[in-house]
KOLNU-965984 format. One record per residue (C-alpha): residue in three letters; x, y, z. Coordinates in steps of 0.05 Angstrom, whole numbers, plus 5000, padded with zeros to 4 digits. Layout:
BEGIN
alaXYZ;...
This chain:
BEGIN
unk484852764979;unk487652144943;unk489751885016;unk483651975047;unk480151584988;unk485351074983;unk483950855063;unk477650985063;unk473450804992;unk476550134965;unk470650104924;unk466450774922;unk459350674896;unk457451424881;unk461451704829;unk460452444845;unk463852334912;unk469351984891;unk475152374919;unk479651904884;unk478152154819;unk477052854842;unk484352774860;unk486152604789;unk482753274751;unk487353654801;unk492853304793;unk491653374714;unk490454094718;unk497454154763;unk500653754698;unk497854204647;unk501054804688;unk506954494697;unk508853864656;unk515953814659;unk515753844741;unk518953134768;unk514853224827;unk508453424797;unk508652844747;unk509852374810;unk504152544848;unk499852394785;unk503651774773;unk502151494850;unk494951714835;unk493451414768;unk496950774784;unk492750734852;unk486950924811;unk488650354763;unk489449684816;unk483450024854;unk478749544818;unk482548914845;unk482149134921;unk475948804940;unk472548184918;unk465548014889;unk463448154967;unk465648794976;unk471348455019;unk477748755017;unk483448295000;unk491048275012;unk496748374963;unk497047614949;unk489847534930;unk489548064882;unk486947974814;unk491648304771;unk488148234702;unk482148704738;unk487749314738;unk486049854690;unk490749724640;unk490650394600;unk490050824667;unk496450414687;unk500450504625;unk499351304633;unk501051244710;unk507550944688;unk509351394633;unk508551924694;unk513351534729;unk518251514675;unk519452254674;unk517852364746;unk524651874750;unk528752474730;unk527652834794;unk529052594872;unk523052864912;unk518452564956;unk513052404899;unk518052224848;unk519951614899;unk513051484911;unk512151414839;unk517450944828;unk515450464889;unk508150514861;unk511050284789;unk514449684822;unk507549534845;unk504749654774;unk510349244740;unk511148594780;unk507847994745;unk505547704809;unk506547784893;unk510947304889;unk515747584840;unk515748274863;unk522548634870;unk521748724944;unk528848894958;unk528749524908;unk522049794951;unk524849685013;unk531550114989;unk525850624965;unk522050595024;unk528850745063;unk529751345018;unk522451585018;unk523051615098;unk529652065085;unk525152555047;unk520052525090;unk519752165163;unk512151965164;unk510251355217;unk505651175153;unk512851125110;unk516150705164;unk510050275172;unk510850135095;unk518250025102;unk517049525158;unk511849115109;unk515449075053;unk522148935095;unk518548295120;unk515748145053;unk523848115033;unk525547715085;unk520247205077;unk521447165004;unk528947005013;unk531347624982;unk538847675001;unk537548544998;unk533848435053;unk540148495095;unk541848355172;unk533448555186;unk529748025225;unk522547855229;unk522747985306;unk525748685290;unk520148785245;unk516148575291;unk518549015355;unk518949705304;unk510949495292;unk508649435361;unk511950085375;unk507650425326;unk501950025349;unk502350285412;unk506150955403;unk504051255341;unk498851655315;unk491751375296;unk493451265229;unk499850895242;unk497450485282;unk491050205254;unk497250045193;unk501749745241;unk495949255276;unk493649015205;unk501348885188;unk502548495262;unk496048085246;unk498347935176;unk505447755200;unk503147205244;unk497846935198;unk504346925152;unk509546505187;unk504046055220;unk501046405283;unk494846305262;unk490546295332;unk494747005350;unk492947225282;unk486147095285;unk485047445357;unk488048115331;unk483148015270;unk477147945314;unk480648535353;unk481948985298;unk474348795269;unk471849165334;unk474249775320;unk476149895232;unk469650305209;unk472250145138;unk467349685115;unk470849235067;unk477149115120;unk472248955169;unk469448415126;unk477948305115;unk478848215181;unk472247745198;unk474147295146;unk481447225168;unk479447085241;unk474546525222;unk479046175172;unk481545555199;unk488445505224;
């Protein structure tokens, strides 16, 4: 449930059909049944801290904006505080949610874009994708990978951009729907990144075509008329 509002409602209007939040009470009520479960406590952590920076996702507009542009001091600050004390205990366990709660604390933690720990994501990327071998995962992996490597981040290892690059346009092309709406927004923002800015813009007005999410349509439009 939290997935599908996450992609899908960056901004929900209507309360009452606000899957995000429905996703909350039943992660609460797992908690209450089980408190002391690593896993348990994860999944609440990755939806109360998602819950938290929803408010930052999309400008005055209703246009969704990238990582970079976010407006931190928007984030729910006591929704965030709880999502991390989640994330604190769910660090005692190993599981699939437990290492979805500590990327999402990363996230949470980092002061700015700029001085985000992207080495220690892309290590818990690599680890999340052990546990469980989603496209989505690797898409993520692939992101933040380039996100390392573009910052300078010696963790980044031997990984080039090109590499990046290749493993993207096989999910592009290979992978499931999902995957590879992900993989065309991270292409597009890749080459609007290190200067591409015609190619960028063409996938933009590409990917415009076809996302039926509102605000990353408006995302996209805006990207492909900006200027080089």
């Amino acid at each position: 449930m939290f997935t599908v509002a996450h992609r899908t409602a960056l901004d929900p209007a209507d309360a009452l059909a606000d899957t995000g939040r429905q996703a909350l009470s039943i992660a609460d009520a797992l908690v209450a049944a089980f408190p002391r479960d690593t896993e348990v406590r994860g999944l609440r952590a990755v939806i109360r801290l998602g819950l938290a920076r929803r408010p930052a996702r999309v400008d005055h507009t209703g246009t969704a904006l990238a990582l970079d542009e976010v407006d931190r001091t928007r984030w729910d600050r006591e929704l965030l505080g709880a999502g991390l004390d989640d994330a604190t205990l769910a660090a005692d366990g190993d599981g699939r949610f437990a290492v979805e709660a500590a990327i999402a604390g990363l996230h949470s933690v980092a002061p700015s874009f700029e001085r985000t720990d992207w080495t220690r994501i892309v290590q818990l990327y690599g680890a999340l994708e052990e546990r469980w071998p989603s496209p989505s995962v690797r898409v993520a992996r692939l992101v933040t990978t380039a996100h390392a490597v573009l910052a300078g981040e010696a963790g980044a290892g031997a990984t080039s951009l090109t590499e990046v690059e290749r493993e993207l346009t096989s999910l592009e092309t290979r992978g499931p729907a999902y995957a590879s709406r992900d993989a065309a927004l991270a292409l597009a923002d890749l080459q609007w990144r290190t200067g591409r800015r015609e190619h960028a813009a063409q996938r933009y007005r590409d990917l415009a075509e076809v996302i039926d999410v509102e605000p990353l349509r408006r995302f996209c439009l805006r990207r492909a008329l900006t200027p080089p």
